[in-house]
DSSP file (Angstrom, degrees, kcal/mol; ACC not computed):
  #  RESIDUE AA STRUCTURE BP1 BP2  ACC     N-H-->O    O-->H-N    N-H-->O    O-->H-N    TCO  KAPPA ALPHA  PHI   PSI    X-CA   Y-CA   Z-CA
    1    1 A X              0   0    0      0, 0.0     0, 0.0     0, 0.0     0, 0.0   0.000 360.0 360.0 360.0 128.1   97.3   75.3   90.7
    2    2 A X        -     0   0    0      1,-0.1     2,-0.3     3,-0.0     3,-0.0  -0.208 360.0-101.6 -59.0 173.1   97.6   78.0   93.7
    3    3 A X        -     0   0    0      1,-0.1    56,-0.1     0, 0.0    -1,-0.1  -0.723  41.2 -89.9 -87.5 157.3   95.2   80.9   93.6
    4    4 A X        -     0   0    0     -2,-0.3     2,-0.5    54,-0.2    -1,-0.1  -0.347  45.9-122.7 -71.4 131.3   96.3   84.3   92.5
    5    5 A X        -     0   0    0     50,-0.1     9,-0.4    29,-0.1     2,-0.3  -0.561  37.7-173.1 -88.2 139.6   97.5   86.0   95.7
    6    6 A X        -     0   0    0     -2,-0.5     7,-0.2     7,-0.1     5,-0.1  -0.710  38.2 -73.8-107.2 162.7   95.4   89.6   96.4
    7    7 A X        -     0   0    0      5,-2.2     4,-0.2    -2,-0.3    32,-0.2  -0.309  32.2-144.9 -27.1 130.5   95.7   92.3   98.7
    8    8 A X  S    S+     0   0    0     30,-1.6    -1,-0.1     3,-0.1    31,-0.1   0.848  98.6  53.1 -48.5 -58.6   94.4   91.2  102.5
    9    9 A X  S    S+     0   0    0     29,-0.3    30,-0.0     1,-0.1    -1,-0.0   0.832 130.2   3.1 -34.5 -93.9   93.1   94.8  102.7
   10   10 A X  S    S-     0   0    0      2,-0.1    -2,-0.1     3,-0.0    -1,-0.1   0.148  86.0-125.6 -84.4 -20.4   91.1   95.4   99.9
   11   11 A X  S    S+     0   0    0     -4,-0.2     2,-0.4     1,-0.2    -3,-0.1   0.849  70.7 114.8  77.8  23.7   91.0   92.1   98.1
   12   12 A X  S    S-     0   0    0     -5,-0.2    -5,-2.2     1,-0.0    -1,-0.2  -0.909  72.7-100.5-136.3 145.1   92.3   93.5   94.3
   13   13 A X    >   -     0   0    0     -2,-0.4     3,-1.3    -7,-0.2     4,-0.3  -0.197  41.3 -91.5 -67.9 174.9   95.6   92.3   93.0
   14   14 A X  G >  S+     0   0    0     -9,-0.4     3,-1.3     1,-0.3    -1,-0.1   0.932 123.4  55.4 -76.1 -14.3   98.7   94.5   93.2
   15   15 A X  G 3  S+     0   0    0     41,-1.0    -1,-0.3     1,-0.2    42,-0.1   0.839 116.5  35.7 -65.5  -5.7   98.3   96.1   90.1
   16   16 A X  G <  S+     0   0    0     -3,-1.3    -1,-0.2     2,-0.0    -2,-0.2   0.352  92.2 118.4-117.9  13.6   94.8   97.4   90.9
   17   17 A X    <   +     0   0    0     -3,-1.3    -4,-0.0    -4,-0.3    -3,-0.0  -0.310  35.5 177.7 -80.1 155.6   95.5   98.0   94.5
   18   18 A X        +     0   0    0      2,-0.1    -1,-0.1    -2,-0.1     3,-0.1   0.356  37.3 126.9-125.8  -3.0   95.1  101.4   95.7
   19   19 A X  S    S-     0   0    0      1,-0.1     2,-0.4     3,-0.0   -12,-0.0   0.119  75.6 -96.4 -38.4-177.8   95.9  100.7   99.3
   20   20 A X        -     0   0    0      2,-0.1     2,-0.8     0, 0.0    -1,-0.1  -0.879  51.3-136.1 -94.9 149.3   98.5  102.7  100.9
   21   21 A X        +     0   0    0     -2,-0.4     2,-0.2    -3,-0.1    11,-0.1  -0.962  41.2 122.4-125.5 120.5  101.6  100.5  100.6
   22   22 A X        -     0   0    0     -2,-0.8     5,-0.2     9,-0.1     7,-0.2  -0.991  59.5 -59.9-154.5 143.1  103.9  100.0  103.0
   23   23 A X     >  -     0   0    0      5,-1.7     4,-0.8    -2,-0.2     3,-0.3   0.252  24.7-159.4 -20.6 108.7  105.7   97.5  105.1
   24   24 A X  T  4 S+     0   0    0     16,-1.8    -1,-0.2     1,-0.2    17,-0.1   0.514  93.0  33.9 -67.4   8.0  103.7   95.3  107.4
   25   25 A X  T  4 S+     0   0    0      3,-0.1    -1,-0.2    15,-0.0    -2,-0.1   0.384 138.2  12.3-148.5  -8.7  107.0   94.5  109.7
   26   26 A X  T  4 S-     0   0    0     -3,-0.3    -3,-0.1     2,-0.1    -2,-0.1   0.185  92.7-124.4-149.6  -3.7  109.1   97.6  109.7
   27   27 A X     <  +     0   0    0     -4,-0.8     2,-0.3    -5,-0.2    -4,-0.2   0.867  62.9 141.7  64.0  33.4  106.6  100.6  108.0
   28   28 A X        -     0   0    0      1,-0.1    -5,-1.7    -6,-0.1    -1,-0.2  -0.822  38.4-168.0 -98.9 136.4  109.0  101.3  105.4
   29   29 A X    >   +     0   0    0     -2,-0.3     3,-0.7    -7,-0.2     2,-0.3   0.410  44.8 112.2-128.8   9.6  108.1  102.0  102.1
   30   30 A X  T 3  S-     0   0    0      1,-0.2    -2,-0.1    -7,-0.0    -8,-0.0  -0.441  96.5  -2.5 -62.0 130.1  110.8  101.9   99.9
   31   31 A X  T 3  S+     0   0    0     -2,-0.3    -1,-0.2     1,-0.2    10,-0.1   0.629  89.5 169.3  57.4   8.7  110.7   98.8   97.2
   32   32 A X    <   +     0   0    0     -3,-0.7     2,-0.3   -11,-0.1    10,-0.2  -0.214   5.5 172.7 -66.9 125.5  107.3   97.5   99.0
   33   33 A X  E     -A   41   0A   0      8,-0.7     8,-1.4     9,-0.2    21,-0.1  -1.000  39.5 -97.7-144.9 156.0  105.4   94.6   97.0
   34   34 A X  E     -A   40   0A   0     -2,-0.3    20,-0.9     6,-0.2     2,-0.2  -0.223  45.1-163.1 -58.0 142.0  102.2   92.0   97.7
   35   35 A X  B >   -B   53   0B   0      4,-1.0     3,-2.6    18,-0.3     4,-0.3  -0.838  32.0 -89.4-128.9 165.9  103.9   89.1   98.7
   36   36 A X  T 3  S+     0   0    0     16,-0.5    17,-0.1     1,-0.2   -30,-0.1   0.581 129.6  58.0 -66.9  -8.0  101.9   85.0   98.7
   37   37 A X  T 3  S-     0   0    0     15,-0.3    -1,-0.2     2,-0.3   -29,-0.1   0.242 121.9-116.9-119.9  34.5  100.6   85.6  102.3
   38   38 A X  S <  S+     0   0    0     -3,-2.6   -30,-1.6     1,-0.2     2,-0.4   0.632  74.8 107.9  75.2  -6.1   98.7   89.0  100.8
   39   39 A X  S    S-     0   0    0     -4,-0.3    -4,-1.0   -32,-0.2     2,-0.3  -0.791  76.6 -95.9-125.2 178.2  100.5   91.8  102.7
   40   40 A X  E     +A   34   0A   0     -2,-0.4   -16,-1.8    -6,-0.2     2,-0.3  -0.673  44.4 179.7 -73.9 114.7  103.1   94.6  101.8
   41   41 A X  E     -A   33   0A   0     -8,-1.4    -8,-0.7    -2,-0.3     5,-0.1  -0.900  26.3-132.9-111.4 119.4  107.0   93.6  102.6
   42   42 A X     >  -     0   0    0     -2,-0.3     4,-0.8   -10,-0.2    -9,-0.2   0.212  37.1-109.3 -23.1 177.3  110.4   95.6  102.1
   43   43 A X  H  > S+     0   0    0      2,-0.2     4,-0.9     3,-0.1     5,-0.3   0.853 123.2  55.7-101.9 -42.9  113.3   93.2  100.3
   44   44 A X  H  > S+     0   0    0      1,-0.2     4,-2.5     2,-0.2     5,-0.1   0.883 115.4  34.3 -58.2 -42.5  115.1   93.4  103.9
   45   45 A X  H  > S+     0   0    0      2,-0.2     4,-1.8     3,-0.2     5,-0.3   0.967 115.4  57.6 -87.8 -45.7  111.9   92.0  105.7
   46   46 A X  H >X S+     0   0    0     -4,-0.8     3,-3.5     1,-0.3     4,-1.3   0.912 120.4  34.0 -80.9 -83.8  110.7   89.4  102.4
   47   47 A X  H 3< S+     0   0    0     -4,-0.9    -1,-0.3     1,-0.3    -2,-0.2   0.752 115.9  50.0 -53.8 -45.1  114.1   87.8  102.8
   48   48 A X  H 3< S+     0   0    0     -4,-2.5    -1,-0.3    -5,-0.3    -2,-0.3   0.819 125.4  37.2 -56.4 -17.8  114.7   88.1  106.8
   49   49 A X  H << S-     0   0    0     -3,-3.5    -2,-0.2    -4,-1.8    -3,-0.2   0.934 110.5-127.8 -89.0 -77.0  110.9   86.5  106.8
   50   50 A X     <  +     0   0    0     -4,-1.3     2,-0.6    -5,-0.3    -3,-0.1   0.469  55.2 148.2 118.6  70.7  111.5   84.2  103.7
   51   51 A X        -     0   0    0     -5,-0.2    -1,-0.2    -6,-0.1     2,-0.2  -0.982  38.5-135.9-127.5 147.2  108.3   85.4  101.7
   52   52 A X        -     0   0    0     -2,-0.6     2,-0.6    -6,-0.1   -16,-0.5  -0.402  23.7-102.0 -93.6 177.5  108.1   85.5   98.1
   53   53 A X  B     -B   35   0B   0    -18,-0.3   -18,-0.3    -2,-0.2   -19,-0.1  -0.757  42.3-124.6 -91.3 116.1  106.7   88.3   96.0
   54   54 A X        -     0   0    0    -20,-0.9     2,-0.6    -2,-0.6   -50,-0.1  -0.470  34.0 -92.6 -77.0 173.6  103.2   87.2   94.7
   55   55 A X        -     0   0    0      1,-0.2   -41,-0.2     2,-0.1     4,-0.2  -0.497  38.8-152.9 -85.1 105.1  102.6   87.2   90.9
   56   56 A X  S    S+     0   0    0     -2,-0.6     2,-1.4     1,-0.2   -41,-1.0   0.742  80.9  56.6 -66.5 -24.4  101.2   90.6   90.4
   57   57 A X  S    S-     0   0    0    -43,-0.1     2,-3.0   -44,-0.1    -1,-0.2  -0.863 105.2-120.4 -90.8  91.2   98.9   90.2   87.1
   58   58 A X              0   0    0     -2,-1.4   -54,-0.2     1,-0.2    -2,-0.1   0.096 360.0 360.0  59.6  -1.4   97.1   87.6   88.7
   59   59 A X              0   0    0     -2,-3.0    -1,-0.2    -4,-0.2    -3,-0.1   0.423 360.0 360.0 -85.8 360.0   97.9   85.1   86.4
């Protein structure tokens, strides 16, 4: 079973993150969520990248 992915930053999942959030590939911050490799992506950069959204509770 993977591990639950957290913040790179700060180390806390996204619901408990407090970081500032925003894009790591374009600074954008519109629709921005933790994605499996632990940083911030737009839905234009997730998909041009091909990252998924990590599982936000942790679970």
């Amino acid at each position: 079973m993977p591990e639950p992915t957290m913040c790179m930053q700060c180390g806390k999942f996204e619901s408990d993150c407090t970081c500032e959030k925003y894009c790591t590939i374009c600074k954008g911050q519109h629709a921005v969520r933790l994605c499996s490799d632990g940083l911030y992506y737009c839905p234009e950069c997730r998909e041009a990248c091909d990252v998924s959204v990590a599982n936000s509770r942790g679970d």
